[in-house]
C-alpha positions as CSV (number, residue, x, y, z in Angstrom):
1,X,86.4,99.1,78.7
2,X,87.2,100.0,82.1
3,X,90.5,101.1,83.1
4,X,91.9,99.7,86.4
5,X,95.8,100.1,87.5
6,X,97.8,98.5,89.9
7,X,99.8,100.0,92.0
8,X,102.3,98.1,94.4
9,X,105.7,98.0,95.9
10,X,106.7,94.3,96.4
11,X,110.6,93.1,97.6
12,X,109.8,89.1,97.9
13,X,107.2,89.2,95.4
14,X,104.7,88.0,97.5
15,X,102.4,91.1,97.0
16,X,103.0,90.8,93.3
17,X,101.5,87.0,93.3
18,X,98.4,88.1,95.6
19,X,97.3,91.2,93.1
20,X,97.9,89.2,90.1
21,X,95.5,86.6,91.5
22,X,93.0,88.7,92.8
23,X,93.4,90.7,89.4
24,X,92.5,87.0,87.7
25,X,88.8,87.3,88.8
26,X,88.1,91.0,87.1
27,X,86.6,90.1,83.5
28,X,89.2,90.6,80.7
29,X,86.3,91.5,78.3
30,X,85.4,94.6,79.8
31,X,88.0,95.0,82.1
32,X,91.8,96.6,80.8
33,X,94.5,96.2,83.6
34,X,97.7,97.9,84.1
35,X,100.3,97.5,86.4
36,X,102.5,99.9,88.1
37,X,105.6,98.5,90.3
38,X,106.9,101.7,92.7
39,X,110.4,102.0,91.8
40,X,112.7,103.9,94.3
41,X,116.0,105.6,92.9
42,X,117.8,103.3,95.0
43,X,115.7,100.5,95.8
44,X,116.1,98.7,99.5
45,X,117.6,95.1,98.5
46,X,115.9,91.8,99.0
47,X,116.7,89.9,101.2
48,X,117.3,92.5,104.1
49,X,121.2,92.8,105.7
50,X,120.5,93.1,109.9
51,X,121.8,96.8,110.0
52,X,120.2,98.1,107.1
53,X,116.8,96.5,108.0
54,X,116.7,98.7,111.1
55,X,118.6,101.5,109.8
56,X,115.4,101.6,107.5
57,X,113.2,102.4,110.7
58,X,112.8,106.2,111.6
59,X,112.4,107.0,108.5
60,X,110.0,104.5,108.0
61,X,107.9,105.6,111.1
62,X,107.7,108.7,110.2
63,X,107.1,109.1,106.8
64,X,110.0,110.4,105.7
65,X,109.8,109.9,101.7
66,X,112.6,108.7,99.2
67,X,113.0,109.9,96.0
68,X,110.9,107.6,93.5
69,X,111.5,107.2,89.6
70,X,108.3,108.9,88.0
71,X,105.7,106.5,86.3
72,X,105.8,106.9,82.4
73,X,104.2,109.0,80.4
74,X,101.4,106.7,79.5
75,X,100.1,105.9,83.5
76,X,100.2,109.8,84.5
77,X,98.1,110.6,81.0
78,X,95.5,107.9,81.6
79,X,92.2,108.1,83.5
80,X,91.3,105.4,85.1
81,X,88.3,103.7,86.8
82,X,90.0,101.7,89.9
83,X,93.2,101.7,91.4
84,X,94.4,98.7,93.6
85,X,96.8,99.4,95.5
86,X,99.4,96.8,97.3
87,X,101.8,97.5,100.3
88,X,104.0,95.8,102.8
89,X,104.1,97.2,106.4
90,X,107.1,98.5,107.9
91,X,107.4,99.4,111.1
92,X,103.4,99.5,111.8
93,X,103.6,102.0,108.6
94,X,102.8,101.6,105.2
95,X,106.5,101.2,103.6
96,X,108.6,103.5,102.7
97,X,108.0,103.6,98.4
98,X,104.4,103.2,98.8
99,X,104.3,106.4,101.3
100,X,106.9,108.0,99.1
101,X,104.3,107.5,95.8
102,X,101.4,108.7,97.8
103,X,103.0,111.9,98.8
104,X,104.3,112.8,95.2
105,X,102.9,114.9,93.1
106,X,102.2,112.3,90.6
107,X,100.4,110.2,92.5
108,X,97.7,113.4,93.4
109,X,97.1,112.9,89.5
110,X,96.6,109.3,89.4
111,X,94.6,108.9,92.4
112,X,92.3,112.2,91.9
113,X,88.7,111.5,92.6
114,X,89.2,108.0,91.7
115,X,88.3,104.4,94.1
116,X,91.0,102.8,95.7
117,X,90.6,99.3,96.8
118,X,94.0,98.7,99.4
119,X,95.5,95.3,99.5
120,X,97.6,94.7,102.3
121,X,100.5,92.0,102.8
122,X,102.4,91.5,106.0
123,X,102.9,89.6,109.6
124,X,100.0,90.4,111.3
125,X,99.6,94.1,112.5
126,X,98.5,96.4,110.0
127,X,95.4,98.3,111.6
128,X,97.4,101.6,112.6
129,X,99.2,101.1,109.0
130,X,95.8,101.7,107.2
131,X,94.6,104.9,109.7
132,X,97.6,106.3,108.0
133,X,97.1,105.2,104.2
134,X,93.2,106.5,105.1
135,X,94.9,110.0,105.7
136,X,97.5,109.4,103.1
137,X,94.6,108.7,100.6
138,X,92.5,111.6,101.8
139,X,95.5,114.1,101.3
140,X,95.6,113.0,97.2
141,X,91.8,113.7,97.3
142,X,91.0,109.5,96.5
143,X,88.4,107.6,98.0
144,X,89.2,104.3,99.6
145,X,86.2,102.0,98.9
146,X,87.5,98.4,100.0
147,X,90.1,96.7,102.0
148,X,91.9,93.8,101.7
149,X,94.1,92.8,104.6
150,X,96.1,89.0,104.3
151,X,98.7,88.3,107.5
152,X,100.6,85.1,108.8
153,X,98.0,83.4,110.5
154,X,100.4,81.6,112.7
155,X,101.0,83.1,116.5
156,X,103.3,85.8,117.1
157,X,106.3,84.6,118.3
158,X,106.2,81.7,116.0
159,X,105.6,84.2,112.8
160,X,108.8,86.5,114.1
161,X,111.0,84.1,113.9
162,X,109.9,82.9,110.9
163,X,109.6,86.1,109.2
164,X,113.0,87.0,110.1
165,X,114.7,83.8,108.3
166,X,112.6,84.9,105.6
167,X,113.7,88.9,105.4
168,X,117.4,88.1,106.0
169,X,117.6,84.8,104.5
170,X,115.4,85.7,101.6
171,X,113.5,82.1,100.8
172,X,110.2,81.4,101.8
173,X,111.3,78.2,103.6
174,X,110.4,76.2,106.3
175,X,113.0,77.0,108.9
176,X,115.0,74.6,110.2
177,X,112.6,72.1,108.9
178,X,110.5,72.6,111.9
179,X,109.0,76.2,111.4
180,X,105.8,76.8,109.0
181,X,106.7,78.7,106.0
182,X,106.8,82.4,106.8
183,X,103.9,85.3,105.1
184,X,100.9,84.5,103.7
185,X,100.0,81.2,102.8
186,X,100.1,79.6,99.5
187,X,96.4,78.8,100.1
188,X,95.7,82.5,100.8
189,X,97.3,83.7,98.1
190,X,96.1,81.7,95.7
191,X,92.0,81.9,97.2
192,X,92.6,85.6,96.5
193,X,91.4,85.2,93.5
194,X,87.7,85.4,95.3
195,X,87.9,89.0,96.5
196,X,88.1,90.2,92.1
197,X,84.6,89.2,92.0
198,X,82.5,91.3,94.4
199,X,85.6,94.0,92.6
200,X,84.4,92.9,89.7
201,X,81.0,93.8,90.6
202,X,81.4,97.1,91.9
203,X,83.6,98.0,89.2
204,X,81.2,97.7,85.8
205,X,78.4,98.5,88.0
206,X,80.5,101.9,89.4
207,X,78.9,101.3,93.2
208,X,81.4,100.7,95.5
209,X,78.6,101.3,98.3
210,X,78.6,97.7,99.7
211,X,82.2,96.6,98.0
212,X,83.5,96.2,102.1
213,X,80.6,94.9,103.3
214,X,80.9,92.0,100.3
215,X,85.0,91.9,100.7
216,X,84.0,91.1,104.4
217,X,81.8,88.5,103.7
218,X,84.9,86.5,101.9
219,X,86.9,87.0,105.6
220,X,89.1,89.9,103.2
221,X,89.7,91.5,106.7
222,X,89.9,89.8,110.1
223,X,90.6,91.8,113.0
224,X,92.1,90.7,116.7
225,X,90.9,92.6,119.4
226,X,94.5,92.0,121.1
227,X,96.5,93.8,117.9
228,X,94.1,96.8,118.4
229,X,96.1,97.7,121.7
230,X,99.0,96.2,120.9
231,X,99.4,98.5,117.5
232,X,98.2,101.5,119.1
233,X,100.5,101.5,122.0
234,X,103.5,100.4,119.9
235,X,103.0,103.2,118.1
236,X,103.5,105.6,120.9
237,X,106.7,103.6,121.7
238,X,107.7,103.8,118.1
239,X,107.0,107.9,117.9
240,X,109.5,108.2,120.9
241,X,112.3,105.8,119.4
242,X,112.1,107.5,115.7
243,X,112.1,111.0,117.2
244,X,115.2,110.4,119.0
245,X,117.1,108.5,116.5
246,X,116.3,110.6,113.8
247,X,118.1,113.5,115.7
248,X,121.1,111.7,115.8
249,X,121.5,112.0,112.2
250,X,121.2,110.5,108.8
251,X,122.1,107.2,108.0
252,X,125.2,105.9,108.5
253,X,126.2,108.4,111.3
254,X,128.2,106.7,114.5
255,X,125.6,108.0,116.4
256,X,122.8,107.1,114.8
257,X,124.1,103.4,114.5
258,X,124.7,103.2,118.5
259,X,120.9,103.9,119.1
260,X,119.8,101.5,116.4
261,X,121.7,99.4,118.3
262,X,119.4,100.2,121.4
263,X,116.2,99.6,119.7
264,X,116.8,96.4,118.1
265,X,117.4,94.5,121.5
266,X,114.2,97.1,122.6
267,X,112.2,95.4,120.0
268,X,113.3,91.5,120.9
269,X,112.4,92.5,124.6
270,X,109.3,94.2,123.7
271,X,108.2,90.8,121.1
272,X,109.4,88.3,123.4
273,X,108.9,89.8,126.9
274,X,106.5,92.8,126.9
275,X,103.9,91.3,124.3
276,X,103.1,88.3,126.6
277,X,102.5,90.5,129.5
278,X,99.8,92.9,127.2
279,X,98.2,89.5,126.2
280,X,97.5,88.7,129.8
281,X,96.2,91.8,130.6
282,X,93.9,91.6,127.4
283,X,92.5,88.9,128.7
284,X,92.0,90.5,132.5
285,X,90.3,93.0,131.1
286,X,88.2,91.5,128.6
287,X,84.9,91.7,129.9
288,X,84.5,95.1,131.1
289,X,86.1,96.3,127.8
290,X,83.9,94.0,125.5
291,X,81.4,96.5,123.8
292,X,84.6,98.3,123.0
293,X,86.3,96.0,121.6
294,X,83.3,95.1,119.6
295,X,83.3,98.7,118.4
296,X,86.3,98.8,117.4
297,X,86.5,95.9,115.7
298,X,84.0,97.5,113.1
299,X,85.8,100.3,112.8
300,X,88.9,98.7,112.0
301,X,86.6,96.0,109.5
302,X,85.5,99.2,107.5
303,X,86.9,102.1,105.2
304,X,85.8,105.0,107.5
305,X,88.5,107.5,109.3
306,X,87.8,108.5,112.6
307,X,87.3,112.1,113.2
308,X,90.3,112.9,115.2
């Protein structure tokens, strides 16, 4: 039998749903599953409140890790042949528990010289997230053979405001009636059952040498050449807000909660204001920029770090 565990950190449940599916398509015969929920000492509540939502960011950003209850005995003793691993983005950053687990000691036992398949859940930017979890992975000595990456397909500004009546409300609704219903789709979650196959595959086969190229074949990744910029240089903007919040203390310091303050109406006038702005000068500029952006676009697609 082969040994496969799941890793994930899910607040909605929405990850939990799209790894159990995909998990469907592995063969129960020959293949022995176990799951592993990341459980912070004091887990961040479902659905968010406002001020504890952005009180979560700097830390967030910057990897700052929480302290995590350990896995038992029986996970940490095992070997095993595949780990999948789910996670949320949070602040174009792989969330807080997942980057707390991959920084532990316990998880450079798990995840020693063993393939990772990533399976990522969230809005729609996630490509700077996985540059990180590719170092992240590297550190605990894994080797990240597939990606999975499922977003909102609706626009932007329609997804925000439906992803925040999600996050504070906490029901996957339509909002106000009008709005789509925020995340992933039901019909993406449930037609992720496809990507276990070409898994599958790899996994009784142990070749993982074209798992991406067959992951990508099933549309597991799609990648929009005005998100590449867009994540890139919020991330600068992001490195400058966490640094200087984070100085002002931990949470719940006067302080601290002023410039919080700052950056949430930042962020609205950076969604709402700024963002339209980049897209037209996306599409000024893209022409000239095209092989570019047709580079990158691989680069992104695939499970290779840059060498930077």
């Amino acid at each position: 039998m082969k040994e496969v565990l799941i890793i994930y950190y899910s607040q909605s449940g929405q990850l939990l749903d799209i790894v159990q599916n995909l998990a469907s398509s592995l063969d129960p015969e020959k293949v022995n599953i176990t799951y592993y929920r990341i459980q912070p000492e004091n887990d961040y509540k479902f659905p968010w409140k406002q001020e504890e939502f952005y009180d979560a960011f700097p830390e967030s950003f910057l990897q700052i890790p929480c302290n995590l209850h350990p896995p038992k005995a029986d996970i940490l003793e095992k070997k095993y042949d595949l780990v999948i691993l789910g996670y949320q983005v949070w602040y174009l950053t792989p969330s807080i528990p997942i980057n707390s687990f991959l920084k532990s000691d316990f998880a450079k036992k798990i995840l020693d010289n063993t393939p990772v398949v990533t399976v990522i859940a969230c809005r729609n930017m996630w490509l700077m997230a996985q540059e990180k979890m590719k170092r992240l992975l590297i550190s605990c000595n894994a080797q990240l053979v597939g990606n999975i990456a499922l977003v909102d397909r609706h626009i932007n500004h329609i997804s925000v405001i439906t992803i925040v009546h999600w996050m504070l409300g906490g029901k996957k609704t339509k909002y106000l009636g009008i709005f789509p219903k925020p995340g992933v789709s039901d019909e993406d979650i449930k037609s992720s059952a496809k990507f276990g196959n070409p898994i599958n595959k790899s996994l009784l086969s142990n070749d993982y040498t074209n798992l991406q190229n067959d992951l990508l074949k099933l549309d597991a990744v799609k990648v929009k050449p005005l998100l590449i910029q867009t994540d890139i240089r919020g991330n600068v903007l992001f490195t400058k807000w966490a640094n200087l919040i984070i100085k002002k203390g931990p949470s719940g310091n006067p302080k601290r909660k002023k410039l919080l303050v700052l950056f949430k109406y930042y962020l609205l006038f950076a969604i709402w204001a700024i963002a339209p702005i980049v897209f037209i000068v996306f599409l000024a500029t893209y022409i000239p920029r095209y092989s570019k952006i047709k580079r990158d676009k691989a680069y992104y697609s695939s499970v290779s770090l840059k060498n930077n």
